[in-house]
Structure formats: C-alpha cells, structure tokens
mmCIF file as gemmi writes it, N, C-alpha and C atoms, coordinates in Angstrom:
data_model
loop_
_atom_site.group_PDB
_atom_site.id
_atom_site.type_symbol
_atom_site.label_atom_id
_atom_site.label_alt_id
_atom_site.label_comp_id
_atom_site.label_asym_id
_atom_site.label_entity_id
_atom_site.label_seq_id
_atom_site.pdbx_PDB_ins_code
_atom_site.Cartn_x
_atom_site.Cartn_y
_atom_site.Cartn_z
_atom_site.occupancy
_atom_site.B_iso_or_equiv
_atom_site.pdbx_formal_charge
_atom_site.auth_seq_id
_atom_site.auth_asym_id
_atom_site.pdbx_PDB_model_num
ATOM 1 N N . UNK Axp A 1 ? 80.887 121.582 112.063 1 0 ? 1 A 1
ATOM 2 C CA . UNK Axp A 1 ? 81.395 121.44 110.729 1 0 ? 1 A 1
ATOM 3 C C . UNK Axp A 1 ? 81.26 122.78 110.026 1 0 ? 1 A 1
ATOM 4 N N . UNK Axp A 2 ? 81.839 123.165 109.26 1 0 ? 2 A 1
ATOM 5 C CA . UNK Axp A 2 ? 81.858 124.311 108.432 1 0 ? 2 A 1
ATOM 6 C C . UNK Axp A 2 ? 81.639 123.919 107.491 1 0 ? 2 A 1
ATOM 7 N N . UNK Axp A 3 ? 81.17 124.407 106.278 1 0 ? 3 A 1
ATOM 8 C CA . UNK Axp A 3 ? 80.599 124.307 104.758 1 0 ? 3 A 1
ATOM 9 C C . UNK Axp A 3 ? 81.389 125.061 104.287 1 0 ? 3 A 1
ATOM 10 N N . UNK Axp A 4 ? 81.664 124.718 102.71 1 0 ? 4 A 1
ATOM 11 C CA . UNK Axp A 4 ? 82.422 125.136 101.546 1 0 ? 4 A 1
ATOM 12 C C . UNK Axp A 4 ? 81.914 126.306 101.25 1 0 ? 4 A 1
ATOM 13 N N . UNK Axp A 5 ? 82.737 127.657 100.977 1 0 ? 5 A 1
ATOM 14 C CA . UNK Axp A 5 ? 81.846 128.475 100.517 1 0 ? 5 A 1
ATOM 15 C C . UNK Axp A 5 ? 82.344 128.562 99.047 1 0 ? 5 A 1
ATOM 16 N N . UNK Axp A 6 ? 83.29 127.571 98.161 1 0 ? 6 A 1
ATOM 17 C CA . UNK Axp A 6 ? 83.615 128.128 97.43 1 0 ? 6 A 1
ATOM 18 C C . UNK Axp A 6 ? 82.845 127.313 95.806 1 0 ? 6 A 1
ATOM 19 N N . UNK Axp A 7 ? 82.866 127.785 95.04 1 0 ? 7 A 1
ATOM 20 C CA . UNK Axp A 7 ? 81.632 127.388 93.884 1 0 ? 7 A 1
ATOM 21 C C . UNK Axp A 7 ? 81.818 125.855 93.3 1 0 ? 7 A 1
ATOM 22 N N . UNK Axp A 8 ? 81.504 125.385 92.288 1 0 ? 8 A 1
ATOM 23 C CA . UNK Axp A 8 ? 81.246 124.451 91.904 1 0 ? 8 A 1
ATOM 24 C C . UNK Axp A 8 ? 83.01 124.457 90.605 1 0 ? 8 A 1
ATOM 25 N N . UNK Axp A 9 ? 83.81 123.435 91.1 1 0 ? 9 A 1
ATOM 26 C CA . UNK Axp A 9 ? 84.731 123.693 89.994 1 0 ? 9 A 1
ATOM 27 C C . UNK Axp A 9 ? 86.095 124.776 90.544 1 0 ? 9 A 1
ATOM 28 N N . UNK Axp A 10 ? 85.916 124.891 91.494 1 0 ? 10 A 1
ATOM 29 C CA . UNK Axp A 10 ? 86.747 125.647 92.287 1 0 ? 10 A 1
ATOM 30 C C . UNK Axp A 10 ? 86.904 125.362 93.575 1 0 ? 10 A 1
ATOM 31 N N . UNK Axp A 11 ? 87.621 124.218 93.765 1 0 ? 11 A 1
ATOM 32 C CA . UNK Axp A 11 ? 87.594 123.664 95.114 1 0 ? 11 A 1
ATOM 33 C C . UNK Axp A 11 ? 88.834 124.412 95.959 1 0 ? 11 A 1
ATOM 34 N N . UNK Axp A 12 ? 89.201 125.169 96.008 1 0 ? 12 A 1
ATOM 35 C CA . UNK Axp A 12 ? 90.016 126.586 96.746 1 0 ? 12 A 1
ATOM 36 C C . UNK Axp A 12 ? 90.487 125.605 98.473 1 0 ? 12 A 1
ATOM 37 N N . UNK Axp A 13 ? 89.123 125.051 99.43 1 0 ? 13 A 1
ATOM 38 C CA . UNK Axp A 13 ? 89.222 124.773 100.629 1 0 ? 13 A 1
ATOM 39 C C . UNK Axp A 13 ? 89.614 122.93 100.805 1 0 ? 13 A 1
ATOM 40 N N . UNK Axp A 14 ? 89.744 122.761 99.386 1 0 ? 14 A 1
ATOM 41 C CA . UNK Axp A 14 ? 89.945 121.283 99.049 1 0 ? 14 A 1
ATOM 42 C C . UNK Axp A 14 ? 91.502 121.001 98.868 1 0 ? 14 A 1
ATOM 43 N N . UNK Axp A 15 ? 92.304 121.948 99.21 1 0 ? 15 A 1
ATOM 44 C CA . UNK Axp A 15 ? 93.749 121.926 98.648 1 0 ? 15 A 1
ATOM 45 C C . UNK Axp A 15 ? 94.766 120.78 99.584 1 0 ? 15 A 1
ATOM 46 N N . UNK Axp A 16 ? 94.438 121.454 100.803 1 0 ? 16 A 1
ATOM 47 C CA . UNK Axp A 16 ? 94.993 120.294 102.019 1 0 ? 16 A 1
ATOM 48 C C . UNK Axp A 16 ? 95.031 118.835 101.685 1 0 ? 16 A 1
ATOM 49 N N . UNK Axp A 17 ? 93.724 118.746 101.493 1 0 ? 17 A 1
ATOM 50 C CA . UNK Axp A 17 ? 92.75 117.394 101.549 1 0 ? 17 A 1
ATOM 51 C C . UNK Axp A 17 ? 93.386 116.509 100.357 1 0 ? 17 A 1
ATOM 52 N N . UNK Axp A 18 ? 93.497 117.527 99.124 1 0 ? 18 A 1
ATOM 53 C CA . UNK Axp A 18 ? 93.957 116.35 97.759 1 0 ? 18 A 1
ATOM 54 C C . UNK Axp A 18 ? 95.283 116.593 97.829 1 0 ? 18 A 1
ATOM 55 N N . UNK Axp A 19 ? 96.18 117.602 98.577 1 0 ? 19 A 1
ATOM 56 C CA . UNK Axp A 19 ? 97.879 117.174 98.381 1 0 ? 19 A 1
ATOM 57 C C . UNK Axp A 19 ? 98.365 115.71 99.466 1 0 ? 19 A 1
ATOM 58 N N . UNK Axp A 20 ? 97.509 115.774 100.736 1 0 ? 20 A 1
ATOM 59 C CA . UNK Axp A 20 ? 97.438 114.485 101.262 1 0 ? 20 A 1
ATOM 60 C C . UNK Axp A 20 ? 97.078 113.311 100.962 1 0 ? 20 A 1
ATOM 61 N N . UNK Axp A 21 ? 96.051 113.086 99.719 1 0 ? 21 A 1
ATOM 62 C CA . UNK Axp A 21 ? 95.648 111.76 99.136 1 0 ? 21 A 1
ATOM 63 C C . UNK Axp A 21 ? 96.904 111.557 98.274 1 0 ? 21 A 1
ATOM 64 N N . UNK Axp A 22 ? 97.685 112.329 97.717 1 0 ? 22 A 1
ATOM 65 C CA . UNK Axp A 22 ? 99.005 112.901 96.456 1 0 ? 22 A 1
ATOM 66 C C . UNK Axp A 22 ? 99.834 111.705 97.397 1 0 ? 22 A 1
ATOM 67 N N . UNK Axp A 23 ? 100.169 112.424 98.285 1 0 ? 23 A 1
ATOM 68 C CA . UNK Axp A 23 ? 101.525 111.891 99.913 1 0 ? 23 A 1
ATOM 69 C C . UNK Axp A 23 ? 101.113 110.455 99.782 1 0 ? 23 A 1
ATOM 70 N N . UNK Axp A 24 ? 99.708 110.14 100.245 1 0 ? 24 A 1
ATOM 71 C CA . UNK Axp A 24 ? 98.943 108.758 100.541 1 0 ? 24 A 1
ATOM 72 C C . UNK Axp A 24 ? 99.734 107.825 99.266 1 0 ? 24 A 1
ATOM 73 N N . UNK Axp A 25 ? 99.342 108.132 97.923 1 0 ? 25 A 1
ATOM 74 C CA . UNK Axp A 25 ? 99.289 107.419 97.363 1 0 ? 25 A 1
ATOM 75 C C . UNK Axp A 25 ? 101.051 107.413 96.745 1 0 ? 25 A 1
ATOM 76 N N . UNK Axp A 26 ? 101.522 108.46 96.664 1 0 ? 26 A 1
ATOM 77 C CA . UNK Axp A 26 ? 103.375 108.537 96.439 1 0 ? 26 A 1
ATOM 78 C C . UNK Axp A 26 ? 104.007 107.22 97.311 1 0 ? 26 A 1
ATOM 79 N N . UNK Axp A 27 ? 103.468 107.514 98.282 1 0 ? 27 A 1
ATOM 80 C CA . UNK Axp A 27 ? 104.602 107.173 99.585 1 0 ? 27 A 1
ATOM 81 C C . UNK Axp A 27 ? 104.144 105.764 99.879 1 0 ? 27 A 1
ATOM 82 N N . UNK Axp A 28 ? 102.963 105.718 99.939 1 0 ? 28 A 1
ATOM 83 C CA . UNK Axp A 28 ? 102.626 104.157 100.638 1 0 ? 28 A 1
ATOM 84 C C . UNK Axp A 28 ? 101.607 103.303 99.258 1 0 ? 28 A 1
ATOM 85 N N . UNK Axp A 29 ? 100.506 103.193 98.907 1 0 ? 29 A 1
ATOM 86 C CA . UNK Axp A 29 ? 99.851 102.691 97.974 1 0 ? 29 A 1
ATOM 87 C C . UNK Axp A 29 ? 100.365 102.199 96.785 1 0 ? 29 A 1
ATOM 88 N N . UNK Axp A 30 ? 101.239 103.286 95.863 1 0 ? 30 A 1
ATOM 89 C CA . UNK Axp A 30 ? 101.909 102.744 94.621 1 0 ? 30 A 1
ATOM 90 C C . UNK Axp A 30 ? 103.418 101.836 94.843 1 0 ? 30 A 1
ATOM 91 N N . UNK Axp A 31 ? 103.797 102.18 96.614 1 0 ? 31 A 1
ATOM 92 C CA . UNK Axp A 31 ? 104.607 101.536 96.629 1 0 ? 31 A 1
ATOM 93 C C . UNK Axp A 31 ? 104.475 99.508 96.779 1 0 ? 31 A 1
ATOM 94 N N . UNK Axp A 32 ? 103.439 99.317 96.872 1 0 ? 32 A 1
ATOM 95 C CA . UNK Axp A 32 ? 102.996 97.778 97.57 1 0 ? 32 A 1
ATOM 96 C C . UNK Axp A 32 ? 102.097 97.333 96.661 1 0 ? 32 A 1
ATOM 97 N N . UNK Axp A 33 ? 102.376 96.094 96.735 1 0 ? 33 A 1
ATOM 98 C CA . UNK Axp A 33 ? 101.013 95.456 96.097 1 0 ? 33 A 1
ATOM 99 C C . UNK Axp A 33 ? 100.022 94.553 96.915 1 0 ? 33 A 1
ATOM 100 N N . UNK Axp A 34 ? 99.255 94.908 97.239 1 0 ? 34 A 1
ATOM 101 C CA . UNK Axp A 34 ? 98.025 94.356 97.575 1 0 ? 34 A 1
ATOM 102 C C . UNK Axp A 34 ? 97.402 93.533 97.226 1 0 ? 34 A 1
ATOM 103 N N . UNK Axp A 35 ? 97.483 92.191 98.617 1 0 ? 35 A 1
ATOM 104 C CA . UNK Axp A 35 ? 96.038 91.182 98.261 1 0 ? 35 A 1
ATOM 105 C C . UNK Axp A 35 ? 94.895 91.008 98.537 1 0 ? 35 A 1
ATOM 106 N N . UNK Axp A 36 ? 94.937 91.559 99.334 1 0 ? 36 A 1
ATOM 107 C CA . UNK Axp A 36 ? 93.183 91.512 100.314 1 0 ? 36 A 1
ATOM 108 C C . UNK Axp A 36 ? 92.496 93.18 100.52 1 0 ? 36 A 1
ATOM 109 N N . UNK Axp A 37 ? 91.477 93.333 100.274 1 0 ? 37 A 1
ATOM 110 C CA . UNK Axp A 37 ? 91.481 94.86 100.714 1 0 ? 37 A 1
ATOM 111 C C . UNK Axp A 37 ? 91.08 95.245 102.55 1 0 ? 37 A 1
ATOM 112 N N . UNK Axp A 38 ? 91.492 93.874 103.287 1 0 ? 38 A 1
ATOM 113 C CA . UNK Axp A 38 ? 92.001 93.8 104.548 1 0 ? 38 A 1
ATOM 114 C C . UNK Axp A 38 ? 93.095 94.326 104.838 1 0 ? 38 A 1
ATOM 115 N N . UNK Axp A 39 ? 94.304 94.164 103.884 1 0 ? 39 A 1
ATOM 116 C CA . UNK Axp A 39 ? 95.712 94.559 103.772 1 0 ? 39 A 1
ATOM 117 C C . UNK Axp A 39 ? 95.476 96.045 103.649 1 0 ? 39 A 1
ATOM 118 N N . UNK Axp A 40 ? 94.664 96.558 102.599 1 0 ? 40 A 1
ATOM 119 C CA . UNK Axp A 40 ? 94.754 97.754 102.181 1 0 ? 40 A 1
ATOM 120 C C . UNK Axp A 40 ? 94.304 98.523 103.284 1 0 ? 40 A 1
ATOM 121 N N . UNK Axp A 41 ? 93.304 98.506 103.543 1 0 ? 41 A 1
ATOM 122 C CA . UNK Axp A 41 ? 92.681 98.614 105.12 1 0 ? 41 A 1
ATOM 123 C C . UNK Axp A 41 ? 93.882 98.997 105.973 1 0 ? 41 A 1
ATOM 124 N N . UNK Axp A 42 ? 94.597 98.291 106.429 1 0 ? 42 A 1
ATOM 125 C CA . UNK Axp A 42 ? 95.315 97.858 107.899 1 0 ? 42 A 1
ATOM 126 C C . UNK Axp A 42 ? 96.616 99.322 107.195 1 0 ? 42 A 1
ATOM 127 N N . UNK Axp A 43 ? 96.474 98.896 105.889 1 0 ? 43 A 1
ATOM 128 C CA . UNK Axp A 43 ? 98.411 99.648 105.549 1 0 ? 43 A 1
ATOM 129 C C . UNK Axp A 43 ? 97.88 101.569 105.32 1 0 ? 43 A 1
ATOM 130 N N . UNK Axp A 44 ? 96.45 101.782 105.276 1 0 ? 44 A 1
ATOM 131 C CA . UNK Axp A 44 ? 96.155 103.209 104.774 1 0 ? 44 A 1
ATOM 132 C C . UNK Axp A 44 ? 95.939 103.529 106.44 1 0 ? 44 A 1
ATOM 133 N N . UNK Axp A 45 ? 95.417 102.624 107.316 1 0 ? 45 A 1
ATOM 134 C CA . UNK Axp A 45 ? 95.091 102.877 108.572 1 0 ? 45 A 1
ATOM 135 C C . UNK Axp A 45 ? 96.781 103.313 109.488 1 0 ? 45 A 1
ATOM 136 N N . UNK Axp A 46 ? 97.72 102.868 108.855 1 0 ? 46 A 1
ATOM 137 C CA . UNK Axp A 46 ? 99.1 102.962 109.457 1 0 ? 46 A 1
ATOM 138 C C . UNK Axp A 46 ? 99.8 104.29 109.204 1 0 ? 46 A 1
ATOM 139 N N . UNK Axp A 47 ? 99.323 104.248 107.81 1 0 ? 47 A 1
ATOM 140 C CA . UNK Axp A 47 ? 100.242 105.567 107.207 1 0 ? 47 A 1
ATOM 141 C C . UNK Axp A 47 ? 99.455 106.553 107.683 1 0 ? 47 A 1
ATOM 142 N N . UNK Axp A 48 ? 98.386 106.81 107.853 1 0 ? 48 A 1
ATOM 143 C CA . UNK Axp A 48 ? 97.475 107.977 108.343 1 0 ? 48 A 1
ATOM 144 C C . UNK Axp A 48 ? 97.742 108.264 110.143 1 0 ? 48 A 1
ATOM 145 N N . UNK Axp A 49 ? 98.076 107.24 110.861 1 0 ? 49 A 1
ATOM 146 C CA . UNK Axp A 49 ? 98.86 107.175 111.984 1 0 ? 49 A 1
ATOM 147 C C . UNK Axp A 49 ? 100.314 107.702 112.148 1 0 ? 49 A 1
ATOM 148 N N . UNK Axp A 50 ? 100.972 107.372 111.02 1 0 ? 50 A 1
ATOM 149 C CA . UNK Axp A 50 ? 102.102 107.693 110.595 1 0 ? 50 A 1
ATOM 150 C C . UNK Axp A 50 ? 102.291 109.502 110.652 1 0 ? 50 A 1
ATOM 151 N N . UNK Axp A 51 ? 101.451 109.194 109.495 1 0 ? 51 A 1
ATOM 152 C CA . UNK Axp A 51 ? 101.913 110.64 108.92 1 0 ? 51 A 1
ATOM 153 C C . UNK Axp A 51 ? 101.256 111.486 110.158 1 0 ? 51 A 1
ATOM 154 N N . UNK Axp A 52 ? 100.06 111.426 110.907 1 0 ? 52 A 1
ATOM 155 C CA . UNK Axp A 52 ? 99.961 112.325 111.951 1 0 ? 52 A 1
ATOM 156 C C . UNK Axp A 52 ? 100.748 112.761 112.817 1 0 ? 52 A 1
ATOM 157 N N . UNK Axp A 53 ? 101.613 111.605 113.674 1 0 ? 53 A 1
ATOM 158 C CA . UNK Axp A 53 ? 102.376 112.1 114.595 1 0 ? 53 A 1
ATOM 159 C C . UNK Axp A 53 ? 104.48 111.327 114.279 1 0 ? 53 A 1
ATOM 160 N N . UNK Axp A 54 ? 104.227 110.879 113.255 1 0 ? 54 A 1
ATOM 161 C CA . UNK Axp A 54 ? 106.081 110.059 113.121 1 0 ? 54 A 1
ATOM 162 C C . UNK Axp A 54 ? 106.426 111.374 111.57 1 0 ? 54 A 1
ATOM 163 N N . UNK Axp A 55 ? 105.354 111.621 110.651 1 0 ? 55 A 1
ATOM 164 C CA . UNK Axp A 55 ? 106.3 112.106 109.951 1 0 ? 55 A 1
ATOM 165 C C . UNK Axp A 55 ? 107.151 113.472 110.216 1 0 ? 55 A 1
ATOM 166 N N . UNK Axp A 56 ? 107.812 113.98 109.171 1 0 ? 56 A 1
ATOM 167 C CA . UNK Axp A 56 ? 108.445 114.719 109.361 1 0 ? 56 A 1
ATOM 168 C C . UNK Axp A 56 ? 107.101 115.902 107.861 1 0 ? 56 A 1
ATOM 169 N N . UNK Axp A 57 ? 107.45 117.044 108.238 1 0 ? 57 A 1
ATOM 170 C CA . UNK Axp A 57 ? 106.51 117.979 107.709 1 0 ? 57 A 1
ATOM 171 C C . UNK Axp A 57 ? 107.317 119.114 107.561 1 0 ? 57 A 1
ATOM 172 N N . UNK Axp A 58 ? 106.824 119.54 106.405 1 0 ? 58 A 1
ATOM 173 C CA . UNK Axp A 58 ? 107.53 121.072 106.02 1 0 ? 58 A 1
ATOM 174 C C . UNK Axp A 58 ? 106.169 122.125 106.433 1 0 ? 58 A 1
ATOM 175 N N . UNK Axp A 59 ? 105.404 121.692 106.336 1 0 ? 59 A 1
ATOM 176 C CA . UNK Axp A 59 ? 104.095 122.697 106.354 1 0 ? 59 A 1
ATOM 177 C C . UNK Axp A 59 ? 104.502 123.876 107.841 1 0 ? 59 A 1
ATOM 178 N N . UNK Axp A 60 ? 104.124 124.698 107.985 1 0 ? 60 A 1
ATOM 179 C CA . UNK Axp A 60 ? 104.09 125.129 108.698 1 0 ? 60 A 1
ATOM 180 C C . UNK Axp A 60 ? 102.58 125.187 109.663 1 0 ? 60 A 1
C-alpha cells in the first residue's frame, strides 16, 4: 500500500477515487430506487463489474 503524502484538505491523490463515486452515483444509484439494501448491494456490486471491464472510457 502506499500512503498519502498530500496534507490535510488537499486531497490531490483522491481525484480518481471521488470522480468514480461522481460515475457511481450519475449512472447507476440516482437512476433506481431501492428496496432492500440487498438490492443496493447486488446493483453497486454490478456496476463496479461493469465499469471495470464492459464500459467504455475516455481516460487514458
């Protein structure tokens, strides 16, 4: 594991991490409504499958 070197309030190595929760919650979460947090479970477990190897990506 590597550690953050960057300060408190400046999350610089955190950028990846929160434009993907952004995607998470655009694309799949605000789209559905949820009854069980079994459902929620099963549908964040899909899209994270998803998005690893079916989506399509600009990132380089």
């Amino acid at each position: 594991m590597k550690y953050s070197y960057s300060l408190k309030g400046h999350p610089y190595d955190n950028g990846r991490m929160e434009a993907f929760h952004s995607i998470l919650k655009h694309e799949e979460v605000y789209l559905k409504a949820y009854e069980t947090l079994t459902q929620v479970q099963a549908a964040i477990g899909w899209y994270i499958n998803f998005y690893n190897r079916n989506r399509i990506s600009n990132v380089a």
